[in-house]
N, C-alpha and C positions, 0 to 999 in steps of 0.2 A: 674348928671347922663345924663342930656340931653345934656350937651356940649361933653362928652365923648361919648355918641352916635355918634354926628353930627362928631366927629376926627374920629372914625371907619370907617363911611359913607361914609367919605372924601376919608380916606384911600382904599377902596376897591373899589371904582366904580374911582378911579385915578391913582389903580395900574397896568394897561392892558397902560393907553397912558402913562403913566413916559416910561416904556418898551418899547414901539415903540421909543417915546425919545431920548431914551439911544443908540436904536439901530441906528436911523438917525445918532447921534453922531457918533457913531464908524464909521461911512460912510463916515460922515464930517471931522473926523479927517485923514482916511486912506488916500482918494483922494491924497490929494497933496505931502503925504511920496509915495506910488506908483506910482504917476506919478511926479517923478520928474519934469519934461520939462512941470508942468502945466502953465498954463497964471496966470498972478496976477489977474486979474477977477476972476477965477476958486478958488483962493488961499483964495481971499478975501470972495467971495461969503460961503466959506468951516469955514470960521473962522466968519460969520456972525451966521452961523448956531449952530455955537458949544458955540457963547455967546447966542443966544434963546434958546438951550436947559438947560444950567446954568441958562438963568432966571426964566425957567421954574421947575425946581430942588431948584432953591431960595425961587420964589415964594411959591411952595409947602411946604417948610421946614416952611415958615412963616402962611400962615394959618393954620399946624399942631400945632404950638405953638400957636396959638392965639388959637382954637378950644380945647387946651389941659385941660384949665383952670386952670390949678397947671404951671403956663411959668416958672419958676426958675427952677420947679422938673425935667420938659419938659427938659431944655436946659442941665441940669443935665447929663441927665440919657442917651442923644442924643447926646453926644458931640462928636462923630466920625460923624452924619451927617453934625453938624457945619462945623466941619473941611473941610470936603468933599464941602462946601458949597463954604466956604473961599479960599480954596486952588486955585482954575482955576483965581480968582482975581490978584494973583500973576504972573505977565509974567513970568519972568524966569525960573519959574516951569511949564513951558505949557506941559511937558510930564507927567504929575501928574495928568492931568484935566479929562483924560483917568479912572487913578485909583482910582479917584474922583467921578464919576459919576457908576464905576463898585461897589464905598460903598454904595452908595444912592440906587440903583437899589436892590443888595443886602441885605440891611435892610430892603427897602417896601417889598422884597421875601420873607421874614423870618416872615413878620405880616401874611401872609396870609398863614392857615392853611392847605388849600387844598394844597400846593405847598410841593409836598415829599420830603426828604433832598438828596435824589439821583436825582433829577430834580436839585436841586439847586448846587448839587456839579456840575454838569456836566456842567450846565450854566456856572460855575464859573469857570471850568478849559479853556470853550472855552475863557470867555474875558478874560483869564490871557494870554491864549495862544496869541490869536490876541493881544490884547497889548503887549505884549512881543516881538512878531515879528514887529510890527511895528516901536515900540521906540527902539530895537536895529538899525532895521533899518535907520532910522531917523537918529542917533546917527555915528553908524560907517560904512556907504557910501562911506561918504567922507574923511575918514581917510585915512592917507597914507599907514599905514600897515595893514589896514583893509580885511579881505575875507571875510565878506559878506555886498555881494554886489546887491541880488536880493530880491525878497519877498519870493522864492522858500528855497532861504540859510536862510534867517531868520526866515522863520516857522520848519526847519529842526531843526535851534541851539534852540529855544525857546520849542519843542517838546521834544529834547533829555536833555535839561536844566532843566526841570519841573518832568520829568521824574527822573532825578538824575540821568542818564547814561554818557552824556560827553561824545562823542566818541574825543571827540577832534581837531574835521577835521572842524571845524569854531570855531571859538572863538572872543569876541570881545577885542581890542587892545585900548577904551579912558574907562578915569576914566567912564564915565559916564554909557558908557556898560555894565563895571562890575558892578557898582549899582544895574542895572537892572540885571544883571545874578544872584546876590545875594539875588536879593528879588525875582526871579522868583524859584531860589531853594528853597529858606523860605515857597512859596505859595506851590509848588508841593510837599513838606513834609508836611506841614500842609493836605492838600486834600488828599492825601495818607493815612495820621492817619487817620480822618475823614471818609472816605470809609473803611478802616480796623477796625475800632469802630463799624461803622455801619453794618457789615457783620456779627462779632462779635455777638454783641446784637442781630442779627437776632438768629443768631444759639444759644444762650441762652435762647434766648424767646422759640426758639423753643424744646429746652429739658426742660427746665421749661414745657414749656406744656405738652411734651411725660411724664415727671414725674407725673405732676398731675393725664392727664388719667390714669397712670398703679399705682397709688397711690389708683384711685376712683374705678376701676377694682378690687385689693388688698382687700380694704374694700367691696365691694359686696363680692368676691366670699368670704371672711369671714363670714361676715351675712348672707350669701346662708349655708354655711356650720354650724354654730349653728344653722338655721333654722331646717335644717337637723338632727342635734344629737337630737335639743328639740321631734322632730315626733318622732325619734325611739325610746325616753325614753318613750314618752307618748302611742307609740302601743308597748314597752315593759310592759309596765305597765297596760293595757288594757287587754292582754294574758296573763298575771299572775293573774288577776281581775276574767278571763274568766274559767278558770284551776280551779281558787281555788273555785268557785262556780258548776264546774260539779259533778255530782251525784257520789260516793265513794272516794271524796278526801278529 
């Protein structure tokens, strides 16, 4: 009980700087997709930063299992944060490191209770949205048949991509774009159910309750009204008591 307090503990007074973390990231990673024409010092110093926030997210994942006291159940029952751990270790998945850290972020957001699922979808469609425009951009710049070609065009396709519209007027032209446009359509369906569940269930909750009141109303004026028939049996029955005891009846 007391090492599972001490993971809670962990977890909520680490869950405000993982988030600043996260966000430094995205900062660290954008710079040098943006700025193309950066210096290698700027390039390096950006990818310095993006292995201290990984060690930082490593770190954490490892005193959550040590604090777990159940480590096999732990790594179990976690195994998208492994993942998410492992994966930026990989070079040639360095557009991944992104989607890696928006899991991490996202799991510690889902422990903490106070965090509403409409605070969390929203969060979630911005980093989809920002990584999507970055790593398309990243990706097809420098392609030859490529149109997008700014940060302007790639939050434009990555917006209309998440959304499911497609206007068609950017698109990306390397394998590796489409990757990204497929999973960015997979995510904005997903987050679409997700808010359409959740609006859903609002408006159930909320005839479930208009039911109950007009259910609890129902039953009062019911018991209001036997209340009612019992009095006028008992002062029907009081004037016939009355009648039958007056003088010549």
């Amino acid at each position: 009980m007391n090492e599972q307090s001490a993971q809670d503990r962990w977890e909520y007074h680490t869950q405000r700087p993982l988030l600043a973390l996260a966000i430094l990231f995205g900062v660290a990673y954008a710079v040098p997709i943006v700025e193309s024409g950066a210096s290698r010092a700027l390039a390096t110093a950006c990818a310095m930063v993006e292995w201290a926030v990984w060690a930082a997210f490593a770190a954490d994942y490892l005193v959550r299992v040590a604090l777990s006291g159940q480590r096999r159940e732990f790594v179990r029952t976690h195994w998208l944060d492994l993942c998410a751990v492992v994966v930026p270790m990989l070079q040639p998945l360095r557009l991944l490191r992104m989607v890696a850290t928006l899991i991490l972020v996202g799991r510690r957001a889902r422990m903490a209770s106070q965090i509403r699922l409409t605070t969390y979808v929203g969060g979630a469609v911005i980093g989809l949205l920002m990584f999507g425009s970055l790593a398309v951009l990243s990706v097809e710049r420098e392609s030859p048949r490529g149109n997008i070609r700014t940060l302007g065009d790639a939050v434009w396709w990555s917006f209309t991509t998440m959304t499911t519209v497609g206007y068609g007027d950017h698109a990306p032209t390397t394998g590796l774009g489409r990757m990204i446009a497929v999973g960015l359509m997979l995510s904005g369906i997903a987050l679409l159910g997700v808010v359409t569940a959740n609006i859903a269930a609002w408006f159930i909750a909320r005839f479930e309750k208009d039911d109950v009141e007009e259910r609890r109303q129902t039953a009062a004026i019911e018991a209001l009204t036997e209340e009612v028939r019992a009095l006028r049996a008992e002062v029907a029955s009081l004037v016939r008591e009355r009648e039958e005891r007056l003088p010549g009846r």
